[in-house]
N, C-alpha and C positions, 0 to 999 in steps of 0.2 A: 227381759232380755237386755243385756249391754250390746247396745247394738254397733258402736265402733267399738268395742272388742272384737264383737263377731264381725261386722268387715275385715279387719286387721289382719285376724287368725285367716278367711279364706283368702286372702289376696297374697300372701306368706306363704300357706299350702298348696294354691290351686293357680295363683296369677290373677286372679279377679273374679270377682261377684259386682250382682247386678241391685240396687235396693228399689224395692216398689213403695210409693209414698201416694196415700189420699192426702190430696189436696186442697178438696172442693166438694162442698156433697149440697145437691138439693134435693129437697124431699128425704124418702126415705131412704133408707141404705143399713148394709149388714154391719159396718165397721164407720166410726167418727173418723173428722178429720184430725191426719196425725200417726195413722195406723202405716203399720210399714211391714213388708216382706222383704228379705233376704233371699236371693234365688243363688244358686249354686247351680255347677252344671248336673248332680245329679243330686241336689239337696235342697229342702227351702228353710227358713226361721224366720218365726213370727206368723201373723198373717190378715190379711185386708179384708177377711170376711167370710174364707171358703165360696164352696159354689163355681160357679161357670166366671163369674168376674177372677176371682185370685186363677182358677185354672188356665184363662185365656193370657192373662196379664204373664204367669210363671212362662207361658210358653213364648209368648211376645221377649219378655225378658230374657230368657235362654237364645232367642236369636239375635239377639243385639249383643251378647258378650264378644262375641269375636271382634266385632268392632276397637274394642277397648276405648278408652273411656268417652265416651259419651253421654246423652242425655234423650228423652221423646217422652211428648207429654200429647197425653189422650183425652180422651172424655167417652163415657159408656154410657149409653140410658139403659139400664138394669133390664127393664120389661123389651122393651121392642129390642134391643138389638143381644139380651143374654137368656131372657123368657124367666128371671128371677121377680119374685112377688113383691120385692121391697118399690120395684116403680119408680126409683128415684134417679137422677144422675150422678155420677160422681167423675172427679176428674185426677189424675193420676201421673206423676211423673217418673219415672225409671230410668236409673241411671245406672252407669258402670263405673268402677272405681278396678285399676289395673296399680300397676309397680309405680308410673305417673304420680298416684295419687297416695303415696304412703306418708311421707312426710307430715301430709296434712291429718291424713288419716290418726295414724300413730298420737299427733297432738289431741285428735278430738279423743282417742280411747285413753288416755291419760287423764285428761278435763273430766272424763264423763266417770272415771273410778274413785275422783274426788268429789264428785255431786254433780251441782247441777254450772251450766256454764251455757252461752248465747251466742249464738256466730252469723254475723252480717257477710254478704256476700250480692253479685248482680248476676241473671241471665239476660243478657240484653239489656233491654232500657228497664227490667223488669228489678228490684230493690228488694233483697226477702231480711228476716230477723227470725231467728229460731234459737228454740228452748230444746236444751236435752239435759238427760239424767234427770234423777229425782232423789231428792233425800230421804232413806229408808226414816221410816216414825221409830225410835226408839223404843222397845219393849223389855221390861222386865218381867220374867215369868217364873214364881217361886214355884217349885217343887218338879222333881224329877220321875214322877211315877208314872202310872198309866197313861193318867192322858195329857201331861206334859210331855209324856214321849211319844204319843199322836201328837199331839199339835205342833212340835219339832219338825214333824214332816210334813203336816199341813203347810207350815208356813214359809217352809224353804225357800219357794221359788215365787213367795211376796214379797212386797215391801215392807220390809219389817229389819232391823238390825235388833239382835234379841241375845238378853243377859240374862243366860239361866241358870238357876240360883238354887241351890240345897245344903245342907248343913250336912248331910251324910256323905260319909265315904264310900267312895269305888259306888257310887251311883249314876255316874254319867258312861252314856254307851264311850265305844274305842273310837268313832268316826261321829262326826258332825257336819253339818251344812254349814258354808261358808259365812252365811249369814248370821250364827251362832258365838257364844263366848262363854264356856259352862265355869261357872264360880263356884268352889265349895268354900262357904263361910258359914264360921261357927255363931255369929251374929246378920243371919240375916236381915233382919230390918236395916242395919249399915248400911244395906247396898242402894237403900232409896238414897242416901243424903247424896252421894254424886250422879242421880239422873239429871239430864238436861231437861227444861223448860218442855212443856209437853207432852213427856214420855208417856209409854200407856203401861198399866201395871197388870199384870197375872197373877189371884192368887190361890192356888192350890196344894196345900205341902202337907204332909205326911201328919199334922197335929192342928188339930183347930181354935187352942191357943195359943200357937204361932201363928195361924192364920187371923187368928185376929190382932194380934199383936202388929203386924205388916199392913192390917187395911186399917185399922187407926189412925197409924203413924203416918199414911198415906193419905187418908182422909184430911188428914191437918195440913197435911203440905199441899199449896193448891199451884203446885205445879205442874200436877198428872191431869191429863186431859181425860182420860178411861181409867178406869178401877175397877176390875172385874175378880169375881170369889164363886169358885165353883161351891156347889151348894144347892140343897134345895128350896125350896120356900121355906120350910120351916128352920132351916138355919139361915135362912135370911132375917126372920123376925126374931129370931134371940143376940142374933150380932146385932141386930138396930138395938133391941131394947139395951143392949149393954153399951152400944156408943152413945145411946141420950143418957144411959147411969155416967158415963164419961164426959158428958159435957162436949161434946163432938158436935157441932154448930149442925142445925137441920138443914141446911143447904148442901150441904158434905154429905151427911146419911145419904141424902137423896139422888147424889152422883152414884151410889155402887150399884154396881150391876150384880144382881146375883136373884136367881144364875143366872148362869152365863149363857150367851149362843142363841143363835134365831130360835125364838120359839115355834111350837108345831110337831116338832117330830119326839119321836118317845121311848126310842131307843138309849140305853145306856151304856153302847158300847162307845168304848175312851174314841172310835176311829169317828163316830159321827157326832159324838163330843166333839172335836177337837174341827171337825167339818164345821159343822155348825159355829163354832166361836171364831174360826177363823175367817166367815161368812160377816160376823159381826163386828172386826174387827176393822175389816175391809171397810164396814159403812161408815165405820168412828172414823175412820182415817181419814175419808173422802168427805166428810160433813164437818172437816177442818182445814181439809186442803183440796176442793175441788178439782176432781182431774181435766186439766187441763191438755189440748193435745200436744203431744212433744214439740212440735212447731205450731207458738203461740198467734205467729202476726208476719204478715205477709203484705206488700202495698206495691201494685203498678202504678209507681211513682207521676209516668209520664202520662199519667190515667188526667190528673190537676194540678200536678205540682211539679210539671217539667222536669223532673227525676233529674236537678239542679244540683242537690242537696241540702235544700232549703227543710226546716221542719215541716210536719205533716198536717195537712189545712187538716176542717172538721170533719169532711167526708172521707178522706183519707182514712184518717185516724178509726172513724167507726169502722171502716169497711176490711181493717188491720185485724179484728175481732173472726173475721168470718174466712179469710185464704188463710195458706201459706206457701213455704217455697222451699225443697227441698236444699240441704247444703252441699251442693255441687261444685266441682273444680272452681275456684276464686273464694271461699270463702273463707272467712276469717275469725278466729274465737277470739270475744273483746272482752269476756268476763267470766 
């Protein structure tokens, strides 16, 4: 979710929405800190967990719009006071954002469609520092059949920014997801020399000496982080044995994935294909870039450090790892 988009958009349509932010979680809980709902007067996006926490929290939030822009922060123990099984506490802040707050608004949904961008801001003597956006992983995904066109829709609404690639004509559908860039080149392998550092590769296309042509050329470039070849085992073991006839370094063989997709299930329709890899795609992603919560670090300054402005003693500093503070009226994007 672009979440100051979706601010922007209800406050433009409706005058204001309210956003729900964990804050604070001990023990157990449905949702990390970082998780955020959007409440509308008769809409939500996103969400903190389900259950009796997000239901009481949407309604709490739906009574405070009228207010216009404000803030209130809570705390819930899960068990005793919602009878949810996670047992944990969690703490919560919800605010409202009205015509007041477009300006800043507006800046943040701008920042946050170019990546990722941090914004300092105070509640009282309270000093927070947040992360938003996140940079989609680059994906090339050669071929436009089956189950490149499941997994087109698998991955729509991840993170993923995706260059997909076939050498045939009039093979890409009329409508694409925004996240999408469909290339038709008559030299596929081309399309590796301009990925960025990282990117993750797909490869599936219509001939499996093209396909191997793409994870060769891939294999040698060690700038893909993922290299996946749909396939079964046994055309896994005729590509290896022809990339050690190739002289393709055994470190590189050893990176491809094939096939593809959490193992276990045994279906071959392209929709649980494409379930499945985008399942595994998600884990490559997050075992290079830890998900961290949208709001990284958070510090009650006046906690030891006189919320002066002085840097952040030791304790501080650890204790930055474990709040945060939502970006509320006064806050500021510094990068």
């Amino acid at each position: 979710m672009m979440l100051w988009s979706t601010i922007l958009r209800a406050i433009e349509t409706e005058g204001r929405c309210a956003l729900v932010s964990v804050v604070k979680v001990d023990g157990s809980s449905p949702r990390e800190v970082g998780a955020r709902m959007i409440v509308r007067q008769d809409d939500i996006a996103g969400t903190i967990g389900g259950g009796s926490l997000e239901w009481q929290a949407m309604i709490a939030a739906r009574e405070l719009l009228p207010a216009g822009a404000a803030h209130r922060q809570t705390t819930h123990a899960l068990g005793p006071d919602l009878g949810q099984c996670c047992g944990g506490r969690v703490e919560l802040v919800t605010e409202v954002f009205d015509a007041s707050s477009l300006s800043t608004v507006r800046e943040f949904a701008e920042r946050e469609r170019k990546g990722t961008f941090t914004a300092t801001g105070r509640i009282g003597n309270a000093d927070f520092i947040e992360t938003f956006g996140r940079k989609a992983r680059p994906l090339l995904l050669f071929g436009a059949g089956h189950v490149g066109r499941a997994l087109i829709s698998a991955l729509a609404p991840l993170p993923f920014e995706i260059a997909w690639i076939d050498s045939r004509t009039d093979i890409f559908p009329a409508e694409m997801p925004s996240n999408v860039m469909p290339l038709r080149r008559g030299d596929p392998v081309g399309a590796l020399a301009g990925a960025e550092f990282g990117s993750f590769v797909l490869v599936m296309t219509h001939s499996h000496a093209l396909d191997f042509e793409i994870v060769e050329s891939a294999l040698r470039d060690r700038r893909f982080a993922y290299i996946g070849l749909i396939g079964s085992a046994t055309k896994r073991a005729r590509f290896i044995s022809r990339l050690r006839a190739a002289k393709v370094p055994d470190d590189r063989i050893d990176a491809l994935i094939c096939p593809i997709g959490l193992p276990g299930l045994q279906s071959k329709e392209p929709a649980v294909i494409a379930a499945a890899t985008a399942a595994q795609l998600l884990l490559a992603d997050e075992a290079l870039h830890p998900v961290m919560p949208r709001s990284k670090t958070a510090v009650l300054r006046d906690a030891c450090c006189g919320g002066d402005g002085s840097p952040f003693c030791a304790p501080c500093a650890e204790s930055a790892n474990a709040m945060i503070r939502p970006a509320t009226r006064g806050a500021k994007a510094v990068r």
